[in-house]
Each structure stands twice: as structure tokens, then as C-alpha cells.
C-alpha positions in Angstrom: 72.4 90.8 44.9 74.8 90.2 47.3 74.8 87.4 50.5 77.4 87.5 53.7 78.1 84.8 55.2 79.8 85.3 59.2 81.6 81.4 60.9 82.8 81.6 64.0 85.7 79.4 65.1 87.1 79.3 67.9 88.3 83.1 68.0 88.8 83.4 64.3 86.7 85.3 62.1 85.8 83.7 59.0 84.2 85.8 56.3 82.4 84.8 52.6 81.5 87.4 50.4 79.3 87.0 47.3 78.4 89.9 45.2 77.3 90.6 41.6 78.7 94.0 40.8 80.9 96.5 42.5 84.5 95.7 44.9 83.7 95.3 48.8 86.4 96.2 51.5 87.2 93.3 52.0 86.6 90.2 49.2 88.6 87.5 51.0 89.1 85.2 53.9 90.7 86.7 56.8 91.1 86.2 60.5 91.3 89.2 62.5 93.3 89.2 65.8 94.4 91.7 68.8 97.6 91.7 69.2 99.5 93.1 72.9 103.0 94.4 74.2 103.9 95.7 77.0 107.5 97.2 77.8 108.9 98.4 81.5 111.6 100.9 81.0 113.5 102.5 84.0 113.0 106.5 84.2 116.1 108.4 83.5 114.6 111.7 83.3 113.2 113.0 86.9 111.6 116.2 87.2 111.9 118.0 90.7 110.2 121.0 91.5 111.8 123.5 94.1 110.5 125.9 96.3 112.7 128.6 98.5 111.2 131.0 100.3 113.9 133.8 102.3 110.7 133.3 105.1 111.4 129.5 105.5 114.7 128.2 105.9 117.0 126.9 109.0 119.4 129.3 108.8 117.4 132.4 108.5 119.5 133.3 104.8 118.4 136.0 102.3 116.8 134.5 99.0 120.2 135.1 96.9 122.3 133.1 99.6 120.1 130.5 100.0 120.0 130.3 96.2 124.1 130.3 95.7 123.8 127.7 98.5 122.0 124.9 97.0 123.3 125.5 93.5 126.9 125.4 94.9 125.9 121.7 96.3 124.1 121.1 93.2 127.2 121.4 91.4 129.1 119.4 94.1 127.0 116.8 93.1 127.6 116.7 89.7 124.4 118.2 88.6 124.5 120.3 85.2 123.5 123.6 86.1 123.1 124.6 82.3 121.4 121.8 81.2 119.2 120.4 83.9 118.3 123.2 86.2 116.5 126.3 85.7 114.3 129.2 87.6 110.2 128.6 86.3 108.9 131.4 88.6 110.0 134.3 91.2 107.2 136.2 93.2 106.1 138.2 96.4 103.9 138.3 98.9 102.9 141.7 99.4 99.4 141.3 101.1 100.9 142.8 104.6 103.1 145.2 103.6 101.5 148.0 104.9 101.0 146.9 108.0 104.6 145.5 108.6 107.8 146.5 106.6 109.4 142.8 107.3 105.9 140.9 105.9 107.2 140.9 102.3 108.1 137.3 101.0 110.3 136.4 98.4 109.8 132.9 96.7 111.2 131.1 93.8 110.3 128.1 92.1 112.8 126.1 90.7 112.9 122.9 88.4 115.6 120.4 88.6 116.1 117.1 86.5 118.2 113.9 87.9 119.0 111.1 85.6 119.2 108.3 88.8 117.9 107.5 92.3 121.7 108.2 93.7 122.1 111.3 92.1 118.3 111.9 93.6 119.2 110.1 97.0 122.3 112.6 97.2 119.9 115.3 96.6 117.3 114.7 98.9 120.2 114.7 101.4 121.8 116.9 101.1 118.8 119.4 100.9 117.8 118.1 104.0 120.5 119.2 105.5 120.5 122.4 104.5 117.1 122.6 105.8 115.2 122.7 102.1 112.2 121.4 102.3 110.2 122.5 99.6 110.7 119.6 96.9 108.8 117.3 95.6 109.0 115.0 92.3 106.6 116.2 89.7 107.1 113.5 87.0 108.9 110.6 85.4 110.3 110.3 81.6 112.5 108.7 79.3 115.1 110.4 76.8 114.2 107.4 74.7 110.3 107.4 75.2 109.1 107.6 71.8 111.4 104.9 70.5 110.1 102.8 73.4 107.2 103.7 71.8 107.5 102.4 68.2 108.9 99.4 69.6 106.2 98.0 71.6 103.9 99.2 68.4 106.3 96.7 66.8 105.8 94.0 69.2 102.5 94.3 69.0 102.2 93.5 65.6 104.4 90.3 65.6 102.3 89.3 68.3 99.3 89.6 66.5 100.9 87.5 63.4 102.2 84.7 66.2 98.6 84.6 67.9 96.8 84.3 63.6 99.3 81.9 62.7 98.7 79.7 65.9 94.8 79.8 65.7 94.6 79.6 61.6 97.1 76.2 62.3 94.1 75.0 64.5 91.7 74.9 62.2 93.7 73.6 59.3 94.5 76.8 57.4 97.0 79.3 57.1 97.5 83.0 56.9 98.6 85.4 54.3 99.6 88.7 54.0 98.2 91.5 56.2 94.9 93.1 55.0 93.9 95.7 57.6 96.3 97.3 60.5 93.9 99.6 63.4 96.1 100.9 66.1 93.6 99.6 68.6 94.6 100.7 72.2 97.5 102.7 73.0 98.5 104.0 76.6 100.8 107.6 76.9 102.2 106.4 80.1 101.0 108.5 83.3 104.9 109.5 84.2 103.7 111.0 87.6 101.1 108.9 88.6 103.3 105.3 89.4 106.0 107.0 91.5 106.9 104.4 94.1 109.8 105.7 96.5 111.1 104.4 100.0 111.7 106.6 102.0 109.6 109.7 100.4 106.3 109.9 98.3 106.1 112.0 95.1 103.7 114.5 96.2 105.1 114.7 99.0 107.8 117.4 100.6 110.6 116.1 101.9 110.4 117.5 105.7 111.1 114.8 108.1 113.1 112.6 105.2 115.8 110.5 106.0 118.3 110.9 108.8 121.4 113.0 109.5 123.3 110.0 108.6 123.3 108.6 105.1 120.3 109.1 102.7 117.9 106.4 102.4 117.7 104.0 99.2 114.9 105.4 96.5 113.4 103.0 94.0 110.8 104.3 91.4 108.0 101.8 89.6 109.1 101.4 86.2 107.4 102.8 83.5 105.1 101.1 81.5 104.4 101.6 78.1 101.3 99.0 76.4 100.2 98.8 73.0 97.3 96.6 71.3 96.6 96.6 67.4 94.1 94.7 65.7 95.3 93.3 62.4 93.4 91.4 59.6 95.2 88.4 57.8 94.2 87.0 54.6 93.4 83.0 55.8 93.7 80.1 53.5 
């Protein structure tokens, strides 16, 4: 025969367990708490898509000049061609080529990553002036993400011990060592959905962007990364 006994006080969960034969989960004592973190990290990974189309641009160029074009500026910039730019797709349009020779358009998709808003702010500019409009910013990341991670995992422990320990002092008692760790709640951060920008939006193309003077400043949202785990202390 067994008998469970559940007290409530004040946000702490004492248990009682009585039993005649056999080991429960949990034979002690505890409190069990929620502890939260939350970090803000600044992006240094931003992912630009590109379109060019030989149909759309200022200066009436084939595909392959507009192409040498931008990545000539690109590397003006101080972009690394190797490492942070690349072709994703190249197509036609062939629906009207039958009826008119000229109808065939060429289009490539490009992606491009910046690690700043100037190098993105020199970008933007610069593409606008050479009448590129197709570009818009696909997501935000961190090269560090999944340390950031881990670390707000961490914090979220610690504050889960800080908030025992404070409520266990309350009542008179104290806590012991950690029975029972559940990753309760833990948000992937939406990279694309908190893009905040002046000047341009992140869905957006960048037609009509800026000035012929000097590009605009661009400030992004931090990104957030949150982590709750409940943890169950042995309380004396």
C-alpha cells in the first residue's frame, strides 16, 4: 500500500512518498522550477538572394556583362567571391519563342552573404546604381549560433537553481542536488522573420532604394535566441 501526499507553497512543489515495496521515480523531497534565458546576438551572416535578367536592366547589357559587372563591384567591395557568393539557378523563358526570335529570357539567381550592414549598405548602393534591382534579403544567421545556443541552455539552468534556492530560503528549507532536468521550451530563432531595416524591407526589392547620393543607414533586429528548462531539486 502506498499514500501520496501533494503541499503546495507558494510556487514550490512539495512531495511525500510512502510505499511498502518496490522504488518510485522519485522518493524524496523536491521543488521543481522553470528556469528562462534569453540572449540577443547581432547577425553576422546575411543571406541575399539575386536576380539578373539580360530583359531587365538600365543599360540594356547581355547576361554575361551584367554578370562580370556586379561581381567586378562585388569584389571592389571587398566581398569574397569564393567564399560568399555563388550561382543557385540559371534558366529561360522560352514560352514565345516561336512567335518572336528576341522573346527568349535569360535569368540567373544568385546568392550572396554579407557579414555587416556597411558592407550591405555599400551593396544596396551600389547595385542601385547599376540599376539591379532584383535583391532581396532572405535570412539572418550567426557563425556562432549553436554555441549561442548551449549558452542560453546554460543560463537557463542557473536560473532555475537561483529561482529553487530563493523560494526553498522562503519557506525555511534548502535545496540539494538536481534530480530531474526536461528541456522544457526551446525557440530555433526565425532568422528571416525579425528583419527590421531603414531604408528597405526584407521581402522587399530594392527598386526606389536610397538616393544617388550616399546609401542610407541599415539596422537589423537582433536575434533572439530563448531557452526554458524545468529542473527538479532535492529540498530539505
Amino acid at each position: 500500500m502506498k499514500t501520496l501526499m501533494i503541499v503546495l507553497l507558494s510556487g514550490l512543489f512539495v512531495s511525500s512518498f510512502a510505499q511498502t515495496g518496490g522504488k518510485n521515480f522519485i522518493d524524496q523531497n523536491y521543488i521543481e522550477v522553470t528556469g528562462k534565458a534569453e540572449l540577443e546576438i547581432v547577425p553576422d551572416l546575411i543571406y541575399l538572394k539575386i536576380s539578373l535578367s539580360d530583359k531587365e536592366n538600365k543599360d540594356k547589357l547581355p547576361l554575361a556583362a551584367m554578370e562580370q559587372k556586379m561581381t567586378d563591384k562585388l569584389a571592389e567591395i571587398g566581398v569574397d567571391l569564393d567564399k560568399d557568393f555563388s550561382l543557385v539557378d540559371f534558366s529561360s523563358n522560352l514560352q514565345s519563342y516561336w512567335l518572336k526570335a528576341n522573346a527568349v529570357q535569360l535569368t540567373k539567381q544568385y546568392q550572396l552573404i554579407v557579414h555587416d550592414s556597411k558592407t550591405l549598405q555599400k551593396v544596396f548602393f551600389e547595385f542601385q546604381q547599376m540599376g539591379i534591382s532584383g535583391v532581396s534579403i532572405e535570412k539572418l544567421d550567426h557563425t556562432h549560433i549553436e554555441q549561442y545556443r548551449k549558452d542560453a541552455k546554460v543560463m537557463a539552468v542557473k536560473a532555475a537553481k537561483e529561482k529553487a534556492k530563493l523560494l526553498a530560503e522562503a519557506v525555511g528549507q534548502s535545496i540539494g542536488a538536481a534530480l530531474y532536468i526536461q528541456e522544457a521550451d526551446s525557440q530555433i530563432p526565425r532568422l528571416s522573420s525579425n528583419v527590421a531595416l531603414r531604408g528597405v524591407s526584407s521581402n522587399a526589392k530594392i527598386i526606389g532604394y536610397g538616393v544617388a547620393a550616399e546609401p542610407s543607414d541599415i539596422e537589423f533586429e537582433k536575434i533572439k535566441i530563448e531557452s526554458a528548462i524545468l529542473v527538479r531539486f532535492q529540498l530539505y
